[in-house]
C-alpha positions as CSV (number, residue, x, y, z in Angstrom):
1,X,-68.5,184.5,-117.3
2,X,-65.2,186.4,-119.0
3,X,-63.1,188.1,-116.2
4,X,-63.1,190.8,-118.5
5,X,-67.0,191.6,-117.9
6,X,-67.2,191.5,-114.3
7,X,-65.3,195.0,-113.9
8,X,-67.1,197.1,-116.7
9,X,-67.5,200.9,-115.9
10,X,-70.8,202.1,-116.3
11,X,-71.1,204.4,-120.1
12,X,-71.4,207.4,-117.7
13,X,-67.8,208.5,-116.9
14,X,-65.9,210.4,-119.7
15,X,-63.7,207.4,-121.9
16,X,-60.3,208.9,-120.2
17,X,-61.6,208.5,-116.9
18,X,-62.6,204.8,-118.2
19,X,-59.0,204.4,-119.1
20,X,-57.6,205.3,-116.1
21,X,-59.5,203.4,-113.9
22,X,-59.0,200.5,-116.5
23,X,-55.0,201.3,-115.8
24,X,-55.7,201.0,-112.4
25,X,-57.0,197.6,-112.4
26,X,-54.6,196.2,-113.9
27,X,-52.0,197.6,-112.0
28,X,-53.0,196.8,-109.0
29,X,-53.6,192.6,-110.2
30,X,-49.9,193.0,-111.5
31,X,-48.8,194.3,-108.2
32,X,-50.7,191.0,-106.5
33,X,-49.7,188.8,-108.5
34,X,-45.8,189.0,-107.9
35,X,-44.9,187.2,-105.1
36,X,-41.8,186.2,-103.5
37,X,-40.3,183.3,-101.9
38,X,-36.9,183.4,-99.8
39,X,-34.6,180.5,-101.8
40,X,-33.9,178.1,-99.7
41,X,-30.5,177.6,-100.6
42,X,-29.1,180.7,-99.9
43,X,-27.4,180.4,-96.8
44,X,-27.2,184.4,-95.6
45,X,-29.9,186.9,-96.7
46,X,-28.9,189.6,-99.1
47,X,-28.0,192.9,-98.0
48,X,-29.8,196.0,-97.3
49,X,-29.4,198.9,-98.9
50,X,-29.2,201.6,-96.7
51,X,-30.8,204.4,-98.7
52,X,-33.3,204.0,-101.2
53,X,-35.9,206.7,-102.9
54,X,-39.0,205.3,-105.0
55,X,-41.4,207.9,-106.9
56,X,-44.7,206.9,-108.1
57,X,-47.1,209.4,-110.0
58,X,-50.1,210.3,-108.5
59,X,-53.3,210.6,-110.6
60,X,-57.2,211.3,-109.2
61,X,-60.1,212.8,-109.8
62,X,-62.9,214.0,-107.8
63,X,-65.6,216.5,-108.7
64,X,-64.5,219.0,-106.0
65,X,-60.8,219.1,-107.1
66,X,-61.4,218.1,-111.2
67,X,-58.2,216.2,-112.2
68,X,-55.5,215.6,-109.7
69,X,-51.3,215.2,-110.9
70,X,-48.7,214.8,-108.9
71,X,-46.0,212.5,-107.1
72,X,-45.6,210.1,-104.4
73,X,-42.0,209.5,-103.1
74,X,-41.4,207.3,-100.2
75,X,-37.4,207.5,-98.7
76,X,-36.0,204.4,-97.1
77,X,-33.3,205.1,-94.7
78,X,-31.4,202.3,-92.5
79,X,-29.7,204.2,-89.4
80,X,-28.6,200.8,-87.7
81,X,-26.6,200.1,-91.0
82,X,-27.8,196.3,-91.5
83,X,-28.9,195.3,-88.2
84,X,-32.1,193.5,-89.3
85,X,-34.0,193.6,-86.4
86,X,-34.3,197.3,-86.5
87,X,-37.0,198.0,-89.4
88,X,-35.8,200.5,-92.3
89,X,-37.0,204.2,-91.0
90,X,-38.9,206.1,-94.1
91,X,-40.0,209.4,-95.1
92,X,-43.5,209.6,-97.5
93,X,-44.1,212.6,-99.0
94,X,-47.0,213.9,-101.4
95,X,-47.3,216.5,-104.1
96,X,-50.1,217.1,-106.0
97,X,-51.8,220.3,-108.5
98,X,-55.3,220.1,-109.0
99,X,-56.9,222.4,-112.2
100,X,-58.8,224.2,-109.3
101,X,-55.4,226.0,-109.0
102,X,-54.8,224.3,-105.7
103,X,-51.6,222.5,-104.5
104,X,-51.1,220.1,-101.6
105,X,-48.0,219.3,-99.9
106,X,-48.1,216.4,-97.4
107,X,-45.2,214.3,-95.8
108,X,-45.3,211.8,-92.7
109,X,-42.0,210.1,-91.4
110,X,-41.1,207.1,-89.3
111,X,-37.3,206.9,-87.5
112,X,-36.4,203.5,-86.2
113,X,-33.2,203.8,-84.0
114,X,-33.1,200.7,-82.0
């Protein structure tokens, strides 16, 4: 059986809705199929960074809302400043427009001092 098969969408969503659950897929079996291993001739870890901001769109749909846009930013922060047994703090925040006319703000935060 072709791999290809196994995750067609039935013919009743709309083709861009298809598409961007096709997208996705794929995505997501990128995102799994990168793994790391630590070298093992490296003889000290590399460094932390201290501050780091990632952004990631964020694309739904849902009959209530219609089509969803927006953004996903998570904030890395490191208030010990390299001591690894303290994990790196982070911000998350979410914004998003729906064609309802409706926007929705959302953040959550974790501080790690110790």
């Amino acid at each position: 059986m072709n791999n290809l098969n196994a995750i067609r969408l039935p013919k009743k969503f709309p083709d861009w809705i298809r598409f961007m659950l096709s997208a996705g897929w794929l995505v997501f079996y990128a995102t799994l199929s990168q793994g790391q291993t630590q070298d093992s001739l490296s003889k000290s870890p590399a460094p932390r960074d201290y501050k780091r901001l990632d952004i990631f769109p964020a694309i739904s749909y849902s009959p209530e809302t219609k089509l969803t846009l927006g953004a996903i930013g998570i904030y890395y922060l490191d208030l010990r400043k390299g001591d690894r047994n303290t994990p790196l703090s982070n911000i998350d925040f979410l914004a998003v427009y729906t064609l309802n006319k409706q926007i929705l703000l959302e953040s959550r935060w974790e501080v790690f001092t110790h």
